[in-house]
C-alpha positions in Angstrom: -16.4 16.5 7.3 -15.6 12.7 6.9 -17.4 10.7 4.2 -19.4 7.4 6.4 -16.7 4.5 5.9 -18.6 1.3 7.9 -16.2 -1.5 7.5 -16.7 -5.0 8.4 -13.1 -5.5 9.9 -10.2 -3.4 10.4 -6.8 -4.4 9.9 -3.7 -3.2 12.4 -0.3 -3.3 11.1 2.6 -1.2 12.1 6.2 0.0 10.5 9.5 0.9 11.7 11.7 3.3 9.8 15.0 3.3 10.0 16.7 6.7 9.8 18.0 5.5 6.1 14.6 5.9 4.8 14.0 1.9 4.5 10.6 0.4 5.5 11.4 -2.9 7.6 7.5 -3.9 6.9 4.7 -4.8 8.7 5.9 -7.1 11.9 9.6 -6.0 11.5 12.2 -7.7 13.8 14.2 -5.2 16.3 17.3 -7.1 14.5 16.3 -5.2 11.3 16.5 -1.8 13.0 19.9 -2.6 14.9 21.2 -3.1 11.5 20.4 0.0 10.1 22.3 1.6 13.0 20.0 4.7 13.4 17.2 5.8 15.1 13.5 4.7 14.0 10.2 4.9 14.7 6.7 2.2 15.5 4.2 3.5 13.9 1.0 1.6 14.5 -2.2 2.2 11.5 -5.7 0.8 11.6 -6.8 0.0 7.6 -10.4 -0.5 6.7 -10.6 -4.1 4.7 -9.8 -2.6 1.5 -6.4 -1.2 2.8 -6.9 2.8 3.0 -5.3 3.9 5.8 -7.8 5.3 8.4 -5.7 6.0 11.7 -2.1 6.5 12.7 -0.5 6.8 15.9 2.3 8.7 17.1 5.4 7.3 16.8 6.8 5.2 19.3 11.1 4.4 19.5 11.7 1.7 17.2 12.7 -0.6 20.7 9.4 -0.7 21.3 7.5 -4.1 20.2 4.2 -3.9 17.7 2.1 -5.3 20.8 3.2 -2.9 23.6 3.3 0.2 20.8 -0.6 -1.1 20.0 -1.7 -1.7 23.8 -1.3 2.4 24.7 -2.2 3.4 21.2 -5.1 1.2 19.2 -6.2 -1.5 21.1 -8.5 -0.1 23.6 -10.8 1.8 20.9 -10.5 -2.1 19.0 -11.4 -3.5 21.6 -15.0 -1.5 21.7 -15.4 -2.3 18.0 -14.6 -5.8 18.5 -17.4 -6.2 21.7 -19.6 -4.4 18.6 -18.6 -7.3 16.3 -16.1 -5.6 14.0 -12.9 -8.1 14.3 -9.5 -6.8 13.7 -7.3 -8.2 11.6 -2.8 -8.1 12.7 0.1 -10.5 11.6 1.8 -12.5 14.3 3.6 -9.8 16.5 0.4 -9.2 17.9 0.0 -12.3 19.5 -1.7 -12.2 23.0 -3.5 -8.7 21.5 -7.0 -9.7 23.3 -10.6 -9.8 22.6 -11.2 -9.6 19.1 -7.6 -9.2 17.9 -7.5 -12.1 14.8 -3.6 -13.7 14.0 -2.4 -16.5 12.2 -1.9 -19.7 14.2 1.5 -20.6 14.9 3.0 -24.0 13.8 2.9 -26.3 16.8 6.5 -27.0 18.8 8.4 -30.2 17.5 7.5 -29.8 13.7 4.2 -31.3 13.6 2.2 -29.9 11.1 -1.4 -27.2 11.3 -4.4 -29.1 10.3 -6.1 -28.0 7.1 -8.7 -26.3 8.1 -6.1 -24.3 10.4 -3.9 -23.7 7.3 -6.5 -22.6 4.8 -7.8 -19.6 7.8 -4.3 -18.8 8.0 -3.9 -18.3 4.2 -7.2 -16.5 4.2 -6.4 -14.1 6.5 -2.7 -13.5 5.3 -4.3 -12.3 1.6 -6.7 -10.1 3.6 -3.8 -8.2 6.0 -2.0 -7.9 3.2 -4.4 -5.0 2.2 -3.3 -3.5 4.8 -0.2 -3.1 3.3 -1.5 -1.1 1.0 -2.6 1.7 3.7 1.2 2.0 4.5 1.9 1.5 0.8 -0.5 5.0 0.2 0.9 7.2 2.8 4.9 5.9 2.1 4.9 6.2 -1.5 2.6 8.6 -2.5 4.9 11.3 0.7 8.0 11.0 -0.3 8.8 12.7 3.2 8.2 9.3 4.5 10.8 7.3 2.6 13.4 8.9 3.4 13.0 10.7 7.1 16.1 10.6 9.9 13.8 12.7 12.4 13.1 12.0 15.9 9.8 9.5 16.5 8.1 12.6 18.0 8.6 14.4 14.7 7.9 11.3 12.5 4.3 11.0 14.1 3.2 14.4 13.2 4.1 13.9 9.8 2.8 10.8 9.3 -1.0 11.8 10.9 0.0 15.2 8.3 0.2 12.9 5.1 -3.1 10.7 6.6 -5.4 13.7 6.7 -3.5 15.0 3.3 -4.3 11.1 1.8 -7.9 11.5 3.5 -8.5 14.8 1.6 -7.0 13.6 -1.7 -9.1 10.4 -1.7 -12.3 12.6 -0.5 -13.1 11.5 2.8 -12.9 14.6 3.9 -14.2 18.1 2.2 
């Protein structure tokens, strides 16, 4: 049974891993993976605001970009809870998500400079995402089958939805 959890945003992030073990991070760059020379996996997570981890998806080849990985996996259920009111908050390789779907504003072309009102949301919304850090944070360093994995993305998925619901029952959302 899960414990009621009624956020008042939700935060979508997503890591690749290379086969080395080595997080590349929320928003990592296809050039960090090519480096690594190995196999990896997208894993896309929705966070409640104060970072715990709440959903993972299967794991999609590390080739594949945050936005296309999120558009068959977490957007269309975001989408409902954003037509609901309940915004979602995602770093900048997101951009073009949809309805609902918050990211920083980029700087304008040419070097001109973000107003200040536009700079102060940013910085807002930067220290609130990077709670969800912490969801990947929980399931990465407290499995240590997660630091370290050189299995195939269909293999890494089911163990990382195995360590959510392990995290879910050690936290006691579910009983």
């Amino acid at each position: 049974m899960l414990t009621p959890h009624r956020p008042r945003c939700r935060l979508l992030g997503s890591t690749t891993r290379s086969g080395l073990g080595q997080p590349s991070g929320l928003g990592s760059s296809l050039s960090d993976l090519l480096q690594a020379h190995t196999h990896g996996g997208n894993i896309q997570a929705v966070c409640a605001p104060d970072g715990f981890p709440l959903w993972v998806s299967e794991a999609e080849p590390g080739s594949v970009h945050d936005i296309t990985a999120a558009r068959g996996r977490a957007l269309p259920a975001l989408y409902r809870a954003a037509a609901a009111g309940l915004p979602t908050l995602a770093d900048p390789g997101y951009e073009g998500a949809g309805i609902g779907i918050l990211i920083p504003v980029k700087q304008p072309p040419g070097g001109g400079e973000l107003d200040v009102n536009t700079r102060t949301r940013n910085a807002i919304q930067r220290s609130l995402r990077c709670l969800g850090e912490r969801g990947f944070a929980l399931l990465n360093q407290r499995w240590r089958t997660l630091q370290h994995i050189t299995a195939s993305p269909s293999k890494i998925g089911a163990i990382a939805r195995a360590a959510l619901v392990l995290t879910h029952f050690e936290h006691g959302y579910i009983r």
